[in-house]
C-alpha positions in Angstrom: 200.8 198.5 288.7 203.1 195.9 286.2 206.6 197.0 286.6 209.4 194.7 285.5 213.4 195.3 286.1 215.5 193.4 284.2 219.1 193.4 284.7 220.7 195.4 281.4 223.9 197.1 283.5 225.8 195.2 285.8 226.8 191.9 286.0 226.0 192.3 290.4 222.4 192.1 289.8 221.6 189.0 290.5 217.5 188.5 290.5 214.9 190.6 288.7 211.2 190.1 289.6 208.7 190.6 286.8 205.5 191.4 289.1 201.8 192.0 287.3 200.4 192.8 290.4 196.5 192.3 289.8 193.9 193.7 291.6 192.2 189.9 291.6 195.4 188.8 293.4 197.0 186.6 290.8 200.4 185.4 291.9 203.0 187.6 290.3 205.4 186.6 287.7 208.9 186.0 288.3 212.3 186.0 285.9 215.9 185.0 288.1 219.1 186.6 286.3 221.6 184.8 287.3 223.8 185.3 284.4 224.2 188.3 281.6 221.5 186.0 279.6 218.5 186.8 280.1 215.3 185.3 278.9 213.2 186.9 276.4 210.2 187.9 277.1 207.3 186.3 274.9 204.4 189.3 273.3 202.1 188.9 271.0 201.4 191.5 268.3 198.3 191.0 265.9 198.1 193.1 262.9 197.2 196.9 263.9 193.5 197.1 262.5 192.6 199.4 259.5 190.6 201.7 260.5 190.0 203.6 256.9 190.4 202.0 253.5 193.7 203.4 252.5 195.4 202.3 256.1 196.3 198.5 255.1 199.6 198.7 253.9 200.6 201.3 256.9 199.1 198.9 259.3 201.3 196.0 258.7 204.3 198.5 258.5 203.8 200.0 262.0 203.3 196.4 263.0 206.5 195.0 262.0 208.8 198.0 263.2 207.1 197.8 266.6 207.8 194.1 266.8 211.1 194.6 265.1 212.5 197.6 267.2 211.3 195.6 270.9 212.9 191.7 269.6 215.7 194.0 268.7 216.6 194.7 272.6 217.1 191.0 273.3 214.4 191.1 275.9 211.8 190.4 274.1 210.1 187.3 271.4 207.5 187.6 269.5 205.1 185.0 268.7 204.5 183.9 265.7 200.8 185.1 264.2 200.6 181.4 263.2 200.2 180.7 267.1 197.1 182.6 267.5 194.3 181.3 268.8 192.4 183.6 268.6 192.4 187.1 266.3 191.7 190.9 266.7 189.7 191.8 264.5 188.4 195.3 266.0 190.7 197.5 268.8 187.7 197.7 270.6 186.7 193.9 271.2 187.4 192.5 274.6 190.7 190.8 275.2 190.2 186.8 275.2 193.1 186.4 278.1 192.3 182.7 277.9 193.5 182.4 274.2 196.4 184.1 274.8 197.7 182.7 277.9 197.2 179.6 276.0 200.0 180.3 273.3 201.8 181.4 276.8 201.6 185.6 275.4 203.4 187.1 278.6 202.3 190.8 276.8 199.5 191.2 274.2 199.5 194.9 271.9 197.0 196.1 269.6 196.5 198.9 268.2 194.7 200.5 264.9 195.4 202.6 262.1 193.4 205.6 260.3 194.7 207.8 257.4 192.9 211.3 256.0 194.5 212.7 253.4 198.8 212.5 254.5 197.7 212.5 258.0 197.8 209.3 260.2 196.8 208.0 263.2 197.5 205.0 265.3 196.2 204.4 268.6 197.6 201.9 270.6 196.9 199.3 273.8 199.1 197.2 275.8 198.0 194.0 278.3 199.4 192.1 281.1 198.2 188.6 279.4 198.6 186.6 283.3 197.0 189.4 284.8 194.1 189.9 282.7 195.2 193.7 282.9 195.9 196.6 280.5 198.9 198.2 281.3 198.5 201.9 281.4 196.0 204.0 279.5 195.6 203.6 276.1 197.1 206.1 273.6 196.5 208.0 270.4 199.3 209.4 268.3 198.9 211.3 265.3 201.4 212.5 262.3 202.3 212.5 258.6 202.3 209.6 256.3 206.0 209.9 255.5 206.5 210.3 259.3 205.1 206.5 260.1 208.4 204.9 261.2 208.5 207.8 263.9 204.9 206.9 265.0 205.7 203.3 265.4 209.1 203.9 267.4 207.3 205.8 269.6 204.7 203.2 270.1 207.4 200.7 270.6 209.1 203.4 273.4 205.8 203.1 275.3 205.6 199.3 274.8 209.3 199.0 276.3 209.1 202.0 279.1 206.0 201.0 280.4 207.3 197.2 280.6 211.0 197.2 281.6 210.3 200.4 283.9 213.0 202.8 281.9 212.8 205.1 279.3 212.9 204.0 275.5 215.8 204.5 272.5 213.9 203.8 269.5 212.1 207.6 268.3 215.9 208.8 268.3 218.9 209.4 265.6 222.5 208.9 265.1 225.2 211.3 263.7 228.1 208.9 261.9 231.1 209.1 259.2 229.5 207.7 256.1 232.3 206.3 254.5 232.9 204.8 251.1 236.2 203.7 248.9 239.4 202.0 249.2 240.9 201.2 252.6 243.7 203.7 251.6 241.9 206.4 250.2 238.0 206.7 251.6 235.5 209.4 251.2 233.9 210.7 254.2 230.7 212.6 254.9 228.5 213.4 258.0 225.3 211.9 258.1 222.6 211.2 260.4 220.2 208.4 260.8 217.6 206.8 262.5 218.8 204.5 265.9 218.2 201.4 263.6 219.6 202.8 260.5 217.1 204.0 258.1 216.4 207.5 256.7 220.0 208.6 255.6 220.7 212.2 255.6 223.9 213.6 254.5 225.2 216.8 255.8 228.5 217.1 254.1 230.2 216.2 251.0 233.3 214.2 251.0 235.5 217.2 249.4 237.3 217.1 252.8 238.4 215.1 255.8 235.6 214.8 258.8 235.7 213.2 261.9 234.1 212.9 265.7 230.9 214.6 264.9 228.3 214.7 268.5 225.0 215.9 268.4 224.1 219.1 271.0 221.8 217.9 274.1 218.4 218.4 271.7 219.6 217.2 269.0 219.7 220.3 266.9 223.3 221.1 266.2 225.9 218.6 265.0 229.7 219.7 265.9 232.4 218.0 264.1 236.2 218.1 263.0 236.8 219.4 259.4 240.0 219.5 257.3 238.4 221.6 255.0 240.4 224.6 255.2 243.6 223.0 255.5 244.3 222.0 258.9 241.7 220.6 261.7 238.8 222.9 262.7 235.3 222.8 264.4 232.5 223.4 262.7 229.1 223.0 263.5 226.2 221.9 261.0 222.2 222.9 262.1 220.6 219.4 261.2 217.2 221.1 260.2 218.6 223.8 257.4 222.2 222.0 257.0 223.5 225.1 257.2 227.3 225.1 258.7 229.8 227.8 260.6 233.0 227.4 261.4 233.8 227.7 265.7 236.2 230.6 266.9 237.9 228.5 268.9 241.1 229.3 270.5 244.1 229.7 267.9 246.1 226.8 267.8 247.8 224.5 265.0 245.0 222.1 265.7 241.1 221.9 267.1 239.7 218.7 268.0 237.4 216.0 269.5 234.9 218.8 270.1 231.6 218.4 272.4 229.1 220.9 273.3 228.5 221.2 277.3 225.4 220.4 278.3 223.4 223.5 277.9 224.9 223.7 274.6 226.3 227.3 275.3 230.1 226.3 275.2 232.1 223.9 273.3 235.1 221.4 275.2 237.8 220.2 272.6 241.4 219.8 272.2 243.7 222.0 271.2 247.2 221.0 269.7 249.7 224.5 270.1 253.3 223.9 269.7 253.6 220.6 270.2 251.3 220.4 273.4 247.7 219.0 273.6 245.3 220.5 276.1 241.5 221.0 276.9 240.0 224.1 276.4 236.3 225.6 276.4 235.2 228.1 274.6 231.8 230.3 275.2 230.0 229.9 271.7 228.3 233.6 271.8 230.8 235.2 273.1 234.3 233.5 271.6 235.7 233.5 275.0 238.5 230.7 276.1 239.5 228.9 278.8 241.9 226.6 279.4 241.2 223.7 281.5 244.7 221.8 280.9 248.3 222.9 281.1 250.7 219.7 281.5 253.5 218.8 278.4 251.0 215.6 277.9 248.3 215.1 275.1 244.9 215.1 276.9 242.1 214.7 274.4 238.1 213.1 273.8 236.7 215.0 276.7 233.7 214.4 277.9 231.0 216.0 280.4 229.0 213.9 283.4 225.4 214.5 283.2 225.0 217.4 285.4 228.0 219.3 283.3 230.4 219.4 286.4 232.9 217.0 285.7 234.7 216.2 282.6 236.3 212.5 282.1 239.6 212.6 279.2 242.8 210.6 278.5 245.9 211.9 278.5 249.4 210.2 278.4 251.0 212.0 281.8 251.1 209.4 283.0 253.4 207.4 280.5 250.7 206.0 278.9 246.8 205.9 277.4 244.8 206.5 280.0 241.7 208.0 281.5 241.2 210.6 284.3 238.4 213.1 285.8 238.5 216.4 286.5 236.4 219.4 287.6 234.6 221.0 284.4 236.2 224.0 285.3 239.6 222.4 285.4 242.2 221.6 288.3 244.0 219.0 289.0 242.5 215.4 287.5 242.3 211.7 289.3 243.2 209.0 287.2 240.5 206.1 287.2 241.8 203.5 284.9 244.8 200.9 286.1 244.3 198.0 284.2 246.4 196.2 281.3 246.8 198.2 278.4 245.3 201.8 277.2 242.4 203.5 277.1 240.5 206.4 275.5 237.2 208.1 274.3 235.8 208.1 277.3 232.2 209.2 277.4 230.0 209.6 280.2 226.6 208.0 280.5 223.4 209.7 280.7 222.4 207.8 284.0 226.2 209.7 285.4 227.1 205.9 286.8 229.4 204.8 283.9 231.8 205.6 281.8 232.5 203.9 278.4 236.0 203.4 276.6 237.9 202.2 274.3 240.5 199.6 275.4 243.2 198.5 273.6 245.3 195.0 275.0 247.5 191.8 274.0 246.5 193.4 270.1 243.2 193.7 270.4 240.3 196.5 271.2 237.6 196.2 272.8 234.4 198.5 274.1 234.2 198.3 278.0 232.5 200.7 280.7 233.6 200.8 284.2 232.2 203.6 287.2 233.2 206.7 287.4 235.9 206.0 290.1 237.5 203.5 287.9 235.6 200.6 289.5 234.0 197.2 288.0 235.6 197.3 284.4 234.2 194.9 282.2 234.7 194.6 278.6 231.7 194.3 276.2 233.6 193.4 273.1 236.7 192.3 271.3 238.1 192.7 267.7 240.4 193.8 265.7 239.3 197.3 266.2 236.6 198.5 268.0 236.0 202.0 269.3 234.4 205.0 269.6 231.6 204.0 271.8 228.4 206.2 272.6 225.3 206.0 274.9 221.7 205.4 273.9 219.4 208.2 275.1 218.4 205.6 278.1 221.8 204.5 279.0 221.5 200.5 278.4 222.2 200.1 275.2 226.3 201.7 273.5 227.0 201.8 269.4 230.6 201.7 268.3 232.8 201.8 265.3 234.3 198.2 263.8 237.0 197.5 261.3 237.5 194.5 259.7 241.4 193.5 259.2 243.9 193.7 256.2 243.3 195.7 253.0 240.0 194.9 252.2 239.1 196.0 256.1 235.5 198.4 256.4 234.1 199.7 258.9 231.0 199.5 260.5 228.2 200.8 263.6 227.4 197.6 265.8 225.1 198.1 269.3 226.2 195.9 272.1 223.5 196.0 275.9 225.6 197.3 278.6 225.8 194.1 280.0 227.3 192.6 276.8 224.5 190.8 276.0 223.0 191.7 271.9 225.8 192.3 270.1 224.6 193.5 266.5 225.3 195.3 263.6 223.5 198.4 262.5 222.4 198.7 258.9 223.8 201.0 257.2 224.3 202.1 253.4 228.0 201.8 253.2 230.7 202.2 255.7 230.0 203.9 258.7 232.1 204.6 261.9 232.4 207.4 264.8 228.8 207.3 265.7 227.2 209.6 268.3 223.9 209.1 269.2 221.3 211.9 270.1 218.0 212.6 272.6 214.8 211.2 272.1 213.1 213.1 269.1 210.5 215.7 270.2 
């Protein structure tokens, strides 16, 4: 079995072995982290091989966005086509291991391509080059013709699970603020995308202020902020009809930084009621409340742990920004953050061993994760303003909101690798910020 751990979340892993254990006994391969750098690894990916007529064009497109969405992780190179040695002509010739060791191909994929009518298939193969070995079955996916880039992230999600050892990020969406306009007087509309920015979908109009929207656990539901009716509500949008309702949450002068729990039967937010800021959850099919905060400070951006029974915030009890966990049921929190400067929008990671923030210091933000208990803080990045961070599906990889500086200033989603490493900007139509980023698509 070829499994290979490479160091993605903290900066205490030292070494990572790479092992393509081969039945014939060939010595296993071996990559040393020593530093958040890490050494891409070399793959070869010949043109996917038409298997019908009509099934060039998609071929070379489910190709390049496999390649594209694996050198895209940092942890891997592709090899230029020019290197070949040899070609694949046919996805059922033999592998010619030689030919490819030769041009030093660490991992070799191939796949083909058939298309009847607005249905497509692609079927797929992936090979230890050293170890002369295919790594894992073979697989067969099939779909729709508009649905191609779907096929070929899911492709890549195999190619990537089945090398690094984790679960992929790449068949997944992302809800944001499209934005557009002046610095000083911007339009704003909820849309959703694909992880690497493609397929834009607005949900809203820009007839009103929106802000914070997070996808439910499956990616259904999209619950959001909305000015619409004068003063801040919660309203919840079903991404499939983009039909929208308004939340009876409890009556206050303002609803906020909403989140569905984790079984998507109740809603956390913040509620503003005579000048006092506190946490509440509210039962979606029934409209009952609870309160889950009651201190004269503003506690706000809550956010649930994996399992739904703990619930990380900031508040300002303690004289300034700052971040604290509590029971999901309320009680008394623990504050985890003591360094320099303030923090908030804490959210949780899906693994339940981080938490990312936003950090603001010495006039500058940053994105930064730390454990649950407050432990090994390290800052990712630095700008003028950075925040609003949120967790890939898998838990290695965070997007965020940027804005440039002065009146001219936009905004804009970047990724960053939890170890810092990668730092890139997504692609976007326009401006883009608050970005939350749902499951793995079905």
């Amino acid at each position: 079995m070829f499994r290979c751990f490479l160091a993605l979340c903290v900066a205490m892993i030292l070494a990572v072995s790479v092992a393509p254990a081969s039945a014939q006994g060939s010595g296993p391969l071996r990559i040393t982290v020593t530093d958040p750098n890490v050494e891409p690894m070399p793959f070869a990916i010949p043109t996917f091989e038409a298997e019908t007529g009509d099934a060039g064009q998609l071929a070379s497109q489910i190709t390049q966005l496999v390649a594209q969405d694996l050198t895209g992780t940092g942890l891997f190179r592709q090899i230029s086509q020019d290197a070949f040695v040899s070609q694949v002509t046919s996805f059922a010739q033999p592998v010619a291991y030689t030919d490819w060791r030769t041009i030093n191909a660490q991992a070799l994929i191939t796949g083909a391509v058939a298309v009847s009518g607005n249905q497509v298939t692609v079927k797929f193969r992936l090979y230890d080059v050293f170890s002369g070995q295919e790594l894992g079955a073979g697989q067969q996916l099939v779909g729709t013709t508009d649905g191609w880039r779907r096929m070929a992230h899911k492709v890549a999600d195999q190619v990537y699970s089945r090398i690094t050892g984790e679960s992929g990020y790449f068949d997944s969406r992302v809800v944001f603020v499209a934005e557009s306009g002046p610095k000083d007087n911007r339009s704003k509309r909820i849309a959703i995308m694909d992880y690497d920015g493609a397929n834009v979908q607005y949900l809203t109009d820009s007839s009103s202020i929106v802000l914070a929207p997070r996808f439910s656990p499956n990616g259904d539901r999209v619950i959001y902020t909305s000015w619409d009716s004068g003063f801040p509500r919660i309203n919840a949008i079903d991404v499939g009809t983009v039909s929208r309702q308004q939340l009876a949450t409890q009556q206050g002068e303002m609803a906020f930084s909403p989140r569905f729990s984790r079984d998507a039967r109740s809603v956390i937010y913040s509620l503003s009621n005579g000048g006092n800021t506190d946490i509440w959850r509210t039962d979606v099919a029934t409209g009952q409340h609870m309160r889950l905060t009651d201190a004269p400070s503003i506690e706000t951006a809550p956010s649930l742990s994996p399992d739904g029974s703990q619930i990380v915030f900031e508040s300002d009890r303690s004289g300034s920004q700052q971040l604290y966990v509590m029971s999901a049921s309320g009680g008394e929190p623990r504050r985890i953050s003591f360094g320099e400067g303030r923090y908030g929008t804490p959210v949780w990671s899906p693994r339940g061993d981080l938490v990312a923030f936003t950090k603001q210091n010495a006039g500058r933000f940053h994105i930064g994760v730390m454990r649950t208990d407050g432990s090994e803080e390290r800052l990712l990045t630095a700008s003028f303003l950075d925040e609003s961070p949120t967790w890939a599906p898998n838990g290695r990889v965070l997007m965020f909101s940027r804005e440039t500086q002065g009146e001219s200033g936009a905004s804009a989603v970047y990724s960053v690798d939890v170890s810092g490493r990668n730092l890139q900007r997504v692609n976007t139509p326009g401006g883009a910020s608050d970005p939350s980023w749902g499951p793995l698509q079905p």
